[in-house]
C-alpha positions, 0 to 999 in steps of 0.5 A: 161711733156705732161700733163699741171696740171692746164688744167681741163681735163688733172687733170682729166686725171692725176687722172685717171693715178694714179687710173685707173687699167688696160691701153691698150699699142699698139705696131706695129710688124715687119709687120706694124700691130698695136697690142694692149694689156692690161697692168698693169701700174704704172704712175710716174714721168710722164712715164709709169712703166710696167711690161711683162711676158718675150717672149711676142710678145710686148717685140719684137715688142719695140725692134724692134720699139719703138714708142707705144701708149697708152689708157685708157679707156673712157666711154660708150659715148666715153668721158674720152678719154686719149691717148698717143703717146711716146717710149718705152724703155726695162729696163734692171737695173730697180727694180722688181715689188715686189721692188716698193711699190706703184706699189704693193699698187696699184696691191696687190688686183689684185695680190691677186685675181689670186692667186699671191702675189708680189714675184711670180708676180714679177717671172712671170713679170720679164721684165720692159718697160719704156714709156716716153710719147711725146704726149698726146690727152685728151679729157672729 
């Protein structure tokens, strides 16, 4: 587990895992260019749950290579720092989004707001990565 629960700013961090919407996965393309995109995510079990519309450049990038980051967003004054390094792994028997309850709980808004409701977003992201995180930087 790259978190340690009794550090103050890896709670901290923790928290902002299962709260924060939107993170940014970078994953590198053949050519060496680090590529970042942000994602909807859900934090469990102490790995990143994500889902892509099939095709997508990052989809080809992991399978290619799958060392990745990623961030959450800090504040304004660059503190609130979470970053992390781990690999990412295409998930061919995971269940679909619309199959896992708190990743809808925490999307429905979302969801709702483009016009979606689990079904159809599961259709359009239909393919799961897994990242297991090796290393984390925090910092508040």
């Amino acid at each position: 587990m790259v978190l340690d629960p009794n550090d103050r700013e890896h709670a901290a961090a923790g928290e902002r895992l299962r709260s924060d919407i939107i993170a940014w996965l970078t994953t590198v393309t053949a050519d060496g260019q680090p590529q970042s995109t942000p994602v909807w995510f859900l934090w469990e079990a102490g790995t990143f749950l994500i889902y892509s519309r099939p095709g997508k450049a990052k989809l080809e990038n992991i399978a290619a290579n799958p060392k990745v980051s990623i961030h959450l967003r800090g504040s304004e004054a660059g503190d609130e720092i979470a970053t992390f390094d781990g690999t990412a792994e295409l998930l061919d028997a995971a269940p679909p989004a619309d199959k896992v309850p708190e990743y809808v709980t925490k999307y429905r808004e979302e969801m709702e707001r483009f016009g979606w409701t689990p079904a159809k977003f599961a259709e359009l992201y239909s393919e799961p990565i897994r990242v297991t995180p090796t290393e984390a930087r925090i910092w508040e």
